[in-house]
MIKERO-370225 format. One record per residue: x, y, z of N, C-alpha, C in turn; residue in three letters. Coordinates in steps of 0.1 Angstrom, whole numbers, padded with zeros to 4 digits, always signed. Example, Ala and Ser with C-alpha at 12.3 -4.5 7.8 and 13.67 -1.06 7.14 Angstrom:
+0132-0057+0078+0123-0045+0078+0132-0033+0078ALA
+0128-0022+0071+0137-0011+0071+0129+0000+0079SER
//
This chain:
-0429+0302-0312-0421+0308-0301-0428+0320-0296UNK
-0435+0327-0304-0441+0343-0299-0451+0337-0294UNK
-0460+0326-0296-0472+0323-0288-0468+0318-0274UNK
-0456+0313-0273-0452+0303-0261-0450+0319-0252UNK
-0443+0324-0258-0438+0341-0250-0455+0346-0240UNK
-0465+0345-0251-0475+0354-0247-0476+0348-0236UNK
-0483+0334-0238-0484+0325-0224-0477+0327-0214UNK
-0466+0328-0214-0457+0333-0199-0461+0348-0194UNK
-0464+0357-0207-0461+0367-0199-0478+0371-0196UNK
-0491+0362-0194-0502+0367-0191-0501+0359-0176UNK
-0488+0350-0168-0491+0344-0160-0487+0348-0151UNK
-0494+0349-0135-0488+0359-0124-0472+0357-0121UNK
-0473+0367-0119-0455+0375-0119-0452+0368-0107UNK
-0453+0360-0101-0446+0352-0087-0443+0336-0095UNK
-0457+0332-0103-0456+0324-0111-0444+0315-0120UNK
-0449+0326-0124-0432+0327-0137-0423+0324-0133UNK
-0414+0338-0121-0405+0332-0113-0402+0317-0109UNK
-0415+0312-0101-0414+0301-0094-0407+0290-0105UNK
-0415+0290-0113-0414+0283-0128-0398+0287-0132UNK
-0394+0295-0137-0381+0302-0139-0367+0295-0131UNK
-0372+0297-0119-0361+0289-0109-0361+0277-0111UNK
-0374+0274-0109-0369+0258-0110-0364+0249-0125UNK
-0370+0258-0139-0362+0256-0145-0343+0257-0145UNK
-0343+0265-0141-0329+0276-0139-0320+0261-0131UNK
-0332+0258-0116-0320+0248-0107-0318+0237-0117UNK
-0329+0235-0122-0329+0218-0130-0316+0218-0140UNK
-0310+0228-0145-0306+0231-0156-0289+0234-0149UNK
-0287+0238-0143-0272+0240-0131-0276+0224-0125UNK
-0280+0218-0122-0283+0207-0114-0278+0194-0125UNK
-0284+0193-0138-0281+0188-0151-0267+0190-0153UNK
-0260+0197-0154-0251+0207-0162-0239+0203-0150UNK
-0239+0203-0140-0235+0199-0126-0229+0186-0128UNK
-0240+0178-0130-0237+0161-0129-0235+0155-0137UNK
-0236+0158-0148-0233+0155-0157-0218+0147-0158UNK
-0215+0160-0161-0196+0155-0165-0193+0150-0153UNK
-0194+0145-0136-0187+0141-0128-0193+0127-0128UNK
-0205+0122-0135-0208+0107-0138-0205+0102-0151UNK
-0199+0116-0163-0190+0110-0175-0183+0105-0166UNK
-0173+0111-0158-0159+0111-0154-0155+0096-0149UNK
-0165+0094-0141-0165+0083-0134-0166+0068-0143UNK
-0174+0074-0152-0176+0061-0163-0165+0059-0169UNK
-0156+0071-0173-0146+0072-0178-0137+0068-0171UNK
-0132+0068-0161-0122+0060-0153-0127+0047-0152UNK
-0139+0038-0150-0141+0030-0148-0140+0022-0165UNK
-0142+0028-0177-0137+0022-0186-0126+0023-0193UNK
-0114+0034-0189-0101+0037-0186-0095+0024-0190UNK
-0087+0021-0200-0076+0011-0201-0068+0005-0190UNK
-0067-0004-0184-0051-0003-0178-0040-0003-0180UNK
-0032+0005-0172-0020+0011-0176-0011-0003-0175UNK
-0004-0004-0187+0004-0018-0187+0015-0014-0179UNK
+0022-0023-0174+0036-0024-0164+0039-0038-0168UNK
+0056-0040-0172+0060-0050-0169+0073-0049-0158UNK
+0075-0058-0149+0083-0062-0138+0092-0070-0145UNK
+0109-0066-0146+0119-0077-0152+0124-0079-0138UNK
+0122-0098-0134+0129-0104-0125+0143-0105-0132UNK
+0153-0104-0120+0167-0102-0127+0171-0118-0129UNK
+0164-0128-0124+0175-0138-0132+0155-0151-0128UNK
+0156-0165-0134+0146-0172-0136+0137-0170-0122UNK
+0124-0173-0122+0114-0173-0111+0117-0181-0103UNK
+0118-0180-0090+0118-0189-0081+0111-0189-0070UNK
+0109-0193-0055+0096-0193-0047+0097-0183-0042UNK
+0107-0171-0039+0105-0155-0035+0100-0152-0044UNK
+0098-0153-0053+0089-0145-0063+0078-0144-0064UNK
+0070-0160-0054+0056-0159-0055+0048-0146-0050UNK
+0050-0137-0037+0044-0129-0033+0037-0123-0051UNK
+0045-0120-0059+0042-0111-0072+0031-0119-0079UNK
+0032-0131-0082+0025-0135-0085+0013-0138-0078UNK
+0008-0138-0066+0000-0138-0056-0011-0121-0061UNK
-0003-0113-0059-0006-0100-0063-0011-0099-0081UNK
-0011-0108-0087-0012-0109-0103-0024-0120-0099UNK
-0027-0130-0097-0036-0137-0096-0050-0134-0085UNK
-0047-0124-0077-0056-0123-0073-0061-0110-0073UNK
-0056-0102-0082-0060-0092-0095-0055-0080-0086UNK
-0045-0080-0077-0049-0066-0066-0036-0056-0074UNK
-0030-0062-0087-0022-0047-0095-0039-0043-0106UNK
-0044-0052-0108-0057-0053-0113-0067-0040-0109UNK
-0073-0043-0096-0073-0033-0086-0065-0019-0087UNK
-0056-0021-0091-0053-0008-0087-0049+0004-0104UNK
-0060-0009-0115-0057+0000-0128-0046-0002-0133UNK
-0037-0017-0133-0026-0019-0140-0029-0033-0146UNK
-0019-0034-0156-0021-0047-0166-0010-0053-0162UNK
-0001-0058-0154+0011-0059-0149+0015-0070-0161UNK
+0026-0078-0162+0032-0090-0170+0045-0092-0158UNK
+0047-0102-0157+0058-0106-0147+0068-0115-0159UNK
+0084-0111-0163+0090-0117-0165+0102-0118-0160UNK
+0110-0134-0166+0122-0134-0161+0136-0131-0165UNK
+0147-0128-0157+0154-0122-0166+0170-0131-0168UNK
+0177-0126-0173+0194-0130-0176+0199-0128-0169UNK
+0206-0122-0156+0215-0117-0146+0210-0104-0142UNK
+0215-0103-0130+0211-0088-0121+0215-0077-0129UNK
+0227-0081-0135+0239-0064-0141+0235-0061-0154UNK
+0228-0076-0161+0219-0075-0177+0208-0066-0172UNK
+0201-0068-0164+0187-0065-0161+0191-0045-0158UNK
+0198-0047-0148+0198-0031-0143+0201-0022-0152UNK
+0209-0026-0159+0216-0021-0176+0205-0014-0186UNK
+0193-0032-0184+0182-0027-0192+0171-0016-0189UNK
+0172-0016-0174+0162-0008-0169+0166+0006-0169UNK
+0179+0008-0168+0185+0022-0169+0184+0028-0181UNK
+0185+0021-0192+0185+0028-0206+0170+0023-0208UNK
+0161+0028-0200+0144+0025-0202+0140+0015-0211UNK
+0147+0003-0217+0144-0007-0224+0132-0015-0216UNK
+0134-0017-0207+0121-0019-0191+0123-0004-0183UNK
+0115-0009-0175+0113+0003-0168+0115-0001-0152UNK
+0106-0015-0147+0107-0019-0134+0113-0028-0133UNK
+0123-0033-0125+0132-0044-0122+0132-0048-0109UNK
+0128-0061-0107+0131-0061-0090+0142-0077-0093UNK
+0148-0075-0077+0162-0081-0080+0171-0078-0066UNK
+0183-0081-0063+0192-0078-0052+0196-0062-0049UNK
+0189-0059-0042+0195-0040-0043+0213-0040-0038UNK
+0221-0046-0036+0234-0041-0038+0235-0043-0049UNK
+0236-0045-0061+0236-0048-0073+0230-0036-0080UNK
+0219-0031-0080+0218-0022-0084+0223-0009-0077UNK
+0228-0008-0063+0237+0004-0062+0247-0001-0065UNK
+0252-0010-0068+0269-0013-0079+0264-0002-0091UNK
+0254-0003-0095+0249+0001-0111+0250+0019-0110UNK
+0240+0021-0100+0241+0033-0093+0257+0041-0093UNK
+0263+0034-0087+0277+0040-0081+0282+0044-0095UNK
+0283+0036-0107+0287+0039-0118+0279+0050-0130UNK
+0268+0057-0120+0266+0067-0130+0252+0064-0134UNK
+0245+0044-0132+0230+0048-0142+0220+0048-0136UNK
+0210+0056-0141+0198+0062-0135+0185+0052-0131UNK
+0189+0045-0121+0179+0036-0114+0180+0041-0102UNK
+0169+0035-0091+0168+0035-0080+0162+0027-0073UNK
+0165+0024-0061+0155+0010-0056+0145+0023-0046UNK
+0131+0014-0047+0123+0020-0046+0115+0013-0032UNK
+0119+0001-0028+0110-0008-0020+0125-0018-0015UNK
+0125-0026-0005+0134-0035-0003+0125-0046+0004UNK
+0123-0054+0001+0115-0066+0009+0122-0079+0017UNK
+0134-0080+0013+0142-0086+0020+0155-0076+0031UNK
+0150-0077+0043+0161-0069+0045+0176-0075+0047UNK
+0175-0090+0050+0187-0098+0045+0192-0103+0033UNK
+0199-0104+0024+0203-0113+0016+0205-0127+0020UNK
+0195-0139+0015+0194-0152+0024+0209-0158+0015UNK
+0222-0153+0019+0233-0161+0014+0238-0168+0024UNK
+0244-0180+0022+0251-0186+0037+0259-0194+0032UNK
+0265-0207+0042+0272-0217+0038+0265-0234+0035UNK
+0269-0238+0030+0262-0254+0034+0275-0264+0032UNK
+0272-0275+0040+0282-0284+0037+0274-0300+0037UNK
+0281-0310+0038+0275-0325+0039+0271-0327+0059UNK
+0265-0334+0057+0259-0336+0078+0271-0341+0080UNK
+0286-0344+0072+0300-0351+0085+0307-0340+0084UNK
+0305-0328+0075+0307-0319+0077+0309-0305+0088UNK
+0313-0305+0098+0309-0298+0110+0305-0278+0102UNK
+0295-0276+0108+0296-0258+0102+0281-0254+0110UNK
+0291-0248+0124+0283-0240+0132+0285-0229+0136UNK
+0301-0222+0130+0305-0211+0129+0312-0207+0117UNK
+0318-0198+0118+0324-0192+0108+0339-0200+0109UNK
+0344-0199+0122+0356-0209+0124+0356-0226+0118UNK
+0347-0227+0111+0348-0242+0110+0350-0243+0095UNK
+0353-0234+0091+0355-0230+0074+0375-0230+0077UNK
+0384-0231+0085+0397-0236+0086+0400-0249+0082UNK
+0407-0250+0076+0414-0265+0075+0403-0272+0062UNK
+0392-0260+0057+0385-0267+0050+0388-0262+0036UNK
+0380-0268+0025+0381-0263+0007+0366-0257+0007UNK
+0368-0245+0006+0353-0235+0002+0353-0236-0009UNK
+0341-0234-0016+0340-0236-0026+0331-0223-0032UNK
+0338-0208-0041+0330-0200-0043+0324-0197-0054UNK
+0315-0189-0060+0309-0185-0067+0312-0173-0078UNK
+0322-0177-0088+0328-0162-0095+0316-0150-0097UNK
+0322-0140-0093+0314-0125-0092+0303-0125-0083UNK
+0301-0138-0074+0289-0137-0067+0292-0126-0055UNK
+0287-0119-0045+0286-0109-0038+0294-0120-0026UNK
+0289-0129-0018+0294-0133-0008+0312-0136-0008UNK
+0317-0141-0027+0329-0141-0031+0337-0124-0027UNK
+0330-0117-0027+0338-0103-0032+0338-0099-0014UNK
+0331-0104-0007+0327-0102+0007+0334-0110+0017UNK
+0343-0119+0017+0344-0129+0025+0354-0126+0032UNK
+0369-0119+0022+0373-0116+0036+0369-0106+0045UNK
+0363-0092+0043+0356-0090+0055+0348-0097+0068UNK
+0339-0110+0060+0336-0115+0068+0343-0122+0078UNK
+0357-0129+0072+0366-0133+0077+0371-0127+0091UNK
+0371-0114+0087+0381-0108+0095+0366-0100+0104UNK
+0357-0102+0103+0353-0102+0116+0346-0112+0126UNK
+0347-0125+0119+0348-0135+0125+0359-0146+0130UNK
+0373-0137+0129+0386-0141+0132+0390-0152+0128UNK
+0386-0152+0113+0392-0163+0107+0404-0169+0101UNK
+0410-0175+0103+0425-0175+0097+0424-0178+0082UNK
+0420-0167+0072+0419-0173+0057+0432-0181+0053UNK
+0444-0178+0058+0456-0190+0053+0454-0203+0056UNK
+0443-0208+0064+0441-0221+0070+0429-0223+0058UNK
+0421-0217+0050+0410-0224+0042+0413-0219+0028UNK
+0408-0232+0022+0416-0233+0005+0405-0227+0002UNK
+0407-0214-0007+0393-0212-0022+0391-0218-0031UNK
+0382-0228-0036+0381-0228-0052+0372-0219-0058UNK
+0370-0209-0070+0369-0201-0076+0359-0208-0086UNK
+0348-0209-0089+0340-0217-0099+0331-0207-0106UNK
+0324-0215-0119+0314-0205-0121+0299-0211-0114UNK
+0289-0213-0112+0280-0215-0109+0275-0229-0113UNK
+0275-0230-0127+0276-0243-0133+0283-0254-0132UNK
+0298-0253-0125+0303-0263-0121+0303-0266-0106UNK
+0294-0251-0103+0302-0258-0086+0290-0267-0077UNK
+0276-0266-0083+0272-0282-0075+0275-0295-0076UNK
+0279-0293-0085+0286-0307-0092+0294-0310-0087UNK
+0309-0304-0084+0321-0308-0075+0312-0308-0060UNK
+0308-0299-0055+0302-0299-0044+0297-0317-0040UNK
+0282-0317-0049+0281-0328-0047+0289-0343-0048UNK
+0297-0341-0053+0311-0352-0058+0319-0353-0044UNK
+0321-0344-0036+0330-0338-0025+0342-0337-0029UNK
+0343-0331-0037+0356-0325-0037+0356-0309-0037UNK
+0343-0304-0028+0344-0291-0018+0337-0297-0004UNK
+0348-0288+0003+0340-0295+0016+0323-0282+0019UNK
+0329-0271+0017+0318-0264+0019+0315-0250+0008UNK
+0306-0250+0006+0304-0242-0007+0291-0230-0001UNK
+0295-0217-0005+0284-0207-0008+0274-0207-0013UNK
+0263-0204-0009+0252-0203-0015+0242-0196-0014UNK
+0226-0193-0019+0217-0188-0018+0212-0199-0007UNK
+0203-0199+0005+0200-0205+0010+0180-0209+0008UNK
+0176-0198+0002+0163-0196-0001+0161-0204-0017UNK
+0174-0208-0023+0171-0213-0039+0174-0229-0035UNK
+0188-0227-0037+0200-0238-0038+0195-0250-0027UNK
+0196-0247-0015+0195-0253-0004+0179-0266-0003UNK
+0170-0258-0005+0158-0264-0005+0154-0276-0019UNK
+0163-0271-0031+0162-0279-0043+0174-0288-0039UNK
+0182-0288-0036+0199-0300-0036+0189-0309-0023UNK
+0184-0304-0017+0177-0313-0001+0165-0324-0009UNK
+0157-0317-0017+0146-0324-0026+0151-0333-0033UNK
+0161-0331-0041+0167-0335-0050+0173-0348-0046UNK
+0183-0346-0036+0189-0361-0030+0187-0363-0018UNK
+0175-0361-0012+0173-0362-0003+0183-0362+0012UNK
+0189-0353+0015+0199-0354+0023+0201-0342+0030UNK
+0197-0337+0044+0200-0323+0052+0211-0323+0056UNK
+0216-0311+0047+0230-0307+0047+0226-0296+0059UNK
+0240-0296+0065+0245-0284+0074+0247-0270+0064UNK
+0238-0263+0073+0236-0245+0065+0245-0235+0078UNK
+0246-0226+0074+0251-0214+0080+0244-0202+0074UNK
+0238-0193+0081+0233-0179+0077+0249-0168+0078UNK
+0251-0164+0071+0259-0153+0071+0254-0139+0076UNK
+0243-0137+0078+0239-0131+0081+0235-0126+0095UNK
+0235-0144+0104+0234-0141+0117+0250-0140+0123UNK
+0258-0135+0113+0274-0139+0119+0278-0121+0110UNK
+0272-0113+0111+0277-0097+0108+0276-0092+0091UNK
+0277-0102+0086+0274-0098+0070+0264-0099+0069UNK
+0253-0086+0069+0241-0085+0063+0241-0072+0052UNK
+0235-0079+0042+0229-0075+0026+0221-0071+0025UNK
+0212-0060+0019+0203-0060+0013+0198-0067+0003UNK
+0182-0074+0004+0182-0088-0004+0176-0078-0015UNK
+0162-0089-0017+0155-0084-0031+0143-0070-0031UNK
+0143-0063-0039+0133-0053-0040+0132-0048-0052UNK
+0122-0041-0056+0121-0031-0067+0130-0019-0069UNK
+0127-0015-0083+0142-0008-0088+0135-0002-0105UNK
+0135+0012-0101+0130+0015-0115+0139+0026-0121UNK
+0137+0026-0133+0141+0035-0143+0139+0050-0136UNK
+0146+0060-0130+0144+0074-0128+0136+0083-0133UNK
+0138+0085-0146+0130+0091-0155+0115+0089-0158UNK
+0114+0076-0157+0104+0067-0156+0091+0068-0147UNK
+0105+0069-0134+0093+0071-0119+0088+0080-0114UNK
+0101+0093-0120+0098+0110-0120+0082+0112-0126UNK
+0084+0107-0140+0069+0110-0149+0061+0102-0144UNK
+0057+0092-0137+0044+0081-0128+0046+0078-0119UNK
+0050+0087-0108+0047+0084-0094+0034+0076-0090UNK
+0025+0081-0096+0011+0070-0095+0017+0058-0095UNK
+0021+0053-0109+0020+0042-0111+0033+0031-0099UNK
+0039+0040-0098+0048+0031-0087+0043+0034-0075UNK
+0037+0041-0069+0029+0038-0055+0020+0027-0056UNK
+0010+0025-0069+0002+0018-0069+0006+0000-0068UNK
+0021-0006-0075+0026-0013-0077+0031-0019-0062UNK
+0037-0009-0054+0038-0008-0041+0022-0015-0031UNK
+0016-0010-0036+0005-0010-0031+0003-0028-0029UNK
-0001-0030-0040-0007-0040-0048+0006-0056-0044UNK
+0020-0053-0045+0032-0063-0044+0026-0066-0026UNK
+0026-0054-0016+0026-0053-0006+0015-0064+0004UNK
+0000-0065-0007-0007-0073-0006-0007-0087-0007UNK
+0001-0085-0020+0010-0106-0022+0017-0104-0016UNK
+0025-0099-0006+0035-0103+0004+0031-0108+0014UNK
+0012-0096+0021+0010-0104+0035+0001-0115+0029UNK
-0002-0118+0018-0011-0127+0016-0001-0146+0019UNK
+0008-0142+0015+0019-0151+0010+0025-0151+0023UNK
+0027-0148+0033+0030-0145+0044+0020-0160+0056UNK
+0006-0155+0050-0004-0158+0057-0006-0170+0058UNK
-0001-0177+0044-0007-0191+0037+0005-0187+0021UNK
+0016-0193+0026+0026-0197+0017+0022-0211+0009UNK
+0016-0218+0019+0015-0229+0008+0005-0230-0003UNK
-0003-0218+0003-0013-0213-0015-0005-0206-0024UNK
+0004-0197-0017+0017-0187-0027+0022-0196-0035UNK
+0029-0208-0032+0036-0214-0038+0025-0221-0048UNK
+0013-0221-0044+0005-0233-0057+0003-0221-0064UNK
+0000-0209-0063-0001-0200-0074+0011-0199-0083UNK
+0020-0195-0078+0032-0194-0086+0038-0208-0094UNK
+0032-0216-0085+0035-0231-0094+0026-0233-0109UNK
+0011-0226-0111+0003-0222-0123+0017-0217-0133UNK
+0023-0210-0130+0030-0199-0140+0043-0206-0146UNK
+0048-0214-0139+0063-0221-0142+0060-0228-0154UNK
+0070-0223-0160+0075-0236-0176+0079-0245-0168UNK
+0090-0243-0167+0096-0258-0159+0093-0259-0147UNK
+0088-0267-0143+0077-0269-0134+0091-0276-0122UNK
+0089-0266-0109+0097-0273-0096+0085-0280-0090UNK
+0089-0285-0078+0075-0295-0067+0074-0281-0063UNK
+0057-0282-0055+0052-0270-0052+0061-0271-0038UNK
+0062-0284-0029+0071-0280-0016+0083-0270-0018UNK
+0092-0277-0023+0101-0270-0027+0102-0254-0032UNK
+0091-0250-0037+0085-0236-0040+0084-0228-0026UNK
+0072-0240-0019+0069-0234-0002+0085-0233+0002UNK
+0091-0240+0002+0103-0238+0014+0110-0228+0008UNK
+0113-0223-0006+0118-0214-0007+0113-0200-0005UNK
+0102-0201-0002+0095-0189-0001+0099-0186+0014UNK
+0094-0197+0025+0094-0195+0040+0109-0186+0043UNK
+0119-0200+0038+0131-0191+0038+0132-0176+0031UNK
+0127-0174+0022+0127-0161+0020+0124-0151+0026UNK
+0113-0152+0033+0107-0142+0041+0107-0145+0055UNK
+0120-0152+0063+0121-0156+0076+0125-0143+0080UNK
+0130-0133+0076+0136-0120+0083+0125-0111+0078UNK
+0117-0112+0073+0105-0098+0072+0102-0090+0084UNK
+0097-0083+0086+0092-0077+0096+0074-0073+0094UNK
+0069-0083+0096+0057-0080+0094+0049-0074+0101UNK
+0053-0068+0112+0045-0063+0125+0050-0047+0127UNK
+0062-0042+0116+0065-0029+0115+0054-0017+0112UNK
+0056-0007+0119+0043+0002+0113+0043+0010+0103UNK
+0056+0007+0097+0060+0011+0084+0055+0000+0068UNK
+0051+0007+0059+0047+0000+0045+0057-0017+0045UNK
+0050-0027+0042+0060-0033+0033+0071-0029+0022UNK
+0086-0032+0026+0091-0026+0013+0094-0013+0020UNK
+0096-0001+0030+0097+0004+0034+0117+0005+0037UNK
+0122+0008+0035+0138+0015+0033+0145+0021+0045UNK
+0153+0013+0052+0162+0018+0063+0173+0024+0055UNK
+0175+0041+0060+0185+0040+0059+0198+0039+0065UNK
+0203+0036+0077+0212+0032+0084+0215+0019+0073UNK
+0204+0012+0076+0214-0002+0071+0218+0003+0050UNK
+0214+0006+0048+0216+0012+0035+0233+0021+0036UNK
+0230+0033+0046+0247+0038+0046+0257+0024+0049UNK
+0255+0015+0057+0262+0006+0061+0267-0003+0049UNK
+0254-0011+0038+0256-0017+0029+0267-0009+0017UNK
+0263+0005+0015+0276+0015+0012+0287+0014+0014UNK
+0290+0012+0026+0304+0018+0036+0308+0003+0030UNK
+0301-0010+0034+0312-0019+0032+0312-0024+0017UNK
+0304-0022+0008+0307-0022-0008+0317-0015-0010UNK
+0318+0000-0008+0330+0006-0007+0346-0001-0005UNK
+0339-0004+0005+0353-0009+0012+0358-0024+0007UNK
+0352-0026+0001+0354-0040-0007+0363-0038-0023UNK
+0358-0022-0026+0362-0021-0041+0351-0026-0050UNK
+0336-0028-0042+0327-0030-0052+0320-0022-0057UNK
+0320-0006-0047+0317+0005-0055+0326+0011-0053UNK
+0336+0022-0060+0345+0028-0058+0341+0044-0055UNK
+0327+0049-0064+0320+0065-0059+0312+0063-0049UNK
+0312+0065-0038+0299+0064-0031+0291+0076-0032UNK
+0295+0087-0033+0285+0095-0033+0276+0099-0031UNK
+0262+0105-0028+0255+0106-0018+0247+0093-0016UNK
+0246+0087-0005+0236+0077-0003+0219+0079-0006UNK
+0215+0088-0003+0201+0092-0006+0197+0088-0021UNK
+0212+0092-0030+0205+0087-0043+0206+0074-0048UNK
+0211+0065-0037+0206+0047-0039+0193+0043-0039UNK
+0182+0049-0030+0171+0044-0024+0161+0058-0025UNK
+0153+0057-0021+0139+0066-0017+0126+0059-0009UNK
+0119+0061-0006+0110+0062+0004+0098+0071+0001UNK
+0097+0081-0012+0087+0088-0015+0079+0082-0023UNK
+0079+0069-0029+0066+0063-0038+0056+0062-0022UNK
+0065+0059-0011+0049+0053-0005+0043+0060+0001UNK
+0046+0078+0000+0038+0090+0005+0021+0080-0004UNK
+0019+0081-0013+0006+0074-0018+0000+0063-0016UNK
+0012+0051-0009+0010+0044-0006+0006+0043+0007UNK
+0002+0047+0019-0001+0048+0033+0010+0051+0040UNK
+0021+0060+0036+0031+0064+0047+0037+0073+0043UNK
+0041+0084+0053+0048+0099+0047+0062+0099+0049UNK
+0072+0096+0041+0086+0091+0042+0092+0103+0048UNK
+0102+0099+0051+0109+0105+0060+0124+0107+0053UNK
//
């Protein structure tokens, strides 16, 4: 070391310097880059963050968009391990997502503000359906081109289903004389069956599930009714997470957002590849048609040309879906509407909510 010393110090004094500095920059320059090419390595070999998605009741062809987004890796992309499962009922599911047993749930958002209204800490975070695809169907000698054509007939409803808890409002704004149409009251399990038997003349339904499988099935185009284009509109399906949950990973639900948003326009684009994807994933395997037409119907009211995010949250029609749950006795607190929904996961997602 003392001989290395002498050498420096017999060498011209501009020298040294020169020498000095550039040691000096090499060394800040090192020291610099270092840790911001650890960092990068380090995110890039970074685990992904797992998420699972509880669908509130078995997969069907609206579900493909998720799966679209899983197969073509873009939650992948965005540093998640996602798992897509299915679930037991909407009120099982929200139940479980509230006491953080899951965390993300996607599913019918009036349902989860029923859950809301009673106190548990979810929130819907995205809405991708802005209608609920519920309607009527009957047999083709069956006439049903309005609402008025449900007189003199046997409906046939759905216990606890939402359109049951909703009808006479609908009724009564489509001036129907409910004393003129019989209800039968069923659970879900028996009522295709009498349906198909006819001993209902017209029965409630999902039109995106029920409708496209009963048509496959026995081949036969029944008469449909949208309820929707007759004043009863619902909020359909969307995401719904645990509060506590979403408070501590805002990341992770913007990114989710991100990523679902992608399988929607992809699935949008070219449904009949959505549905062969989602047809890979099925235990019980439906026809992939049948998958496509549930999907098309699913996403016939999208707005894909909005300049707002996919999954993006009205709230007008939100106070409205309120006012008339309310008014049905299906929520009895309403209390503040803002705390049904939000709009701030997609500040990260490309839009600054409002």
């Amino acid at each position: 070391m003392p001989r290395t010393t002498a050498k420096m110090t017999n060498l011209p004094h501009n020298l040294v310097t020169r020498r000095q500095a550039a040691s000096l920059a090499l060394g800040l320059l090192a020291g610099g880059a270092l840790p911001r090419v650890a960092d990068a390595q380090a995110a890039a070999t970074a685990p992904a963050e797992k998420v699972l998605i509880r669908f509130t009741w078995q997969v069907k062809g609206e579900h493909a968009p998720l799966f679209v987004a899983l197969d073509k890796g873009y939650f992948k992309d965005e540093g998640l391990d996602v798992d897509l499962a299915e679930g037991s009922g909407a009120e099982t599911v929200v139940k479980l997502i509230a006491q953080g047993i899951d965390k993300v749930g996607f599913g019918p958002a009036t349902t989860v503000a029923e859950g809301i209204s009673h106190g548990l800490p979810v929130q819907v975070v995205a809405v991708y359906q802005p209608n609920t695809p519920i309607g009527l169907m009957s047999f083709p000698d069956v006439p049903l081109r309005t609402p008025k054509d449900l007189e003199g007939r046997k409906l046939g409803l759905t216990r606890n289903e939402s359109f049951s808890n909703l009808l006479e409002p609908f009724a009564a704004l489509n001036h129907v004389d409910m004393s003129k149409v019989t209800k039968v009251i069923l659970d879900y399990s028996a009522r295709n069956g009498l349906f198909m038997s006819r001993q209902l003349d017209i029965q409630s339904t999902f039109l995106n599930v029920d409708v496209p499988l009963m048509e496959g099935k026995f081949n036969i185009k029944f008469n449909t009714l949208k309820v929707s284009d007759f004043g009863l509109k619902l909020l359909g399906g969307g995401l719904f997470v645990n509060r506590q949950y979403a408070d501590a990973n805002p990341e992770i639900i913007s990114k989710l957002l991100r990523a679902i948003a992608k399988g929607y326009r992809d699935a949008y684009s070219d449904p009949a590849a959505a549905a062969a994807s989602l047809y890979q994933h099925l235990k019980t395997k439906v026809p992939q048609d049948i998958l496509e037409k549930q999907l098309r119907i699913t996403m016939e009211d999208m707005d894909m040309k909005s300049d707002k995010p996919l999954g993006w949250q009205n709230g007008e029609a939100w106070r409205s879906n309120i006012e008339l749950l309310h008014q049905v006795g299906v929520i009895q607190n309403v209390g503040n509407v803002d705390d049904y929904y939000t709009n701030r996961y997609f500040a990260n997602a490309g839009a600054t909510p409002k």
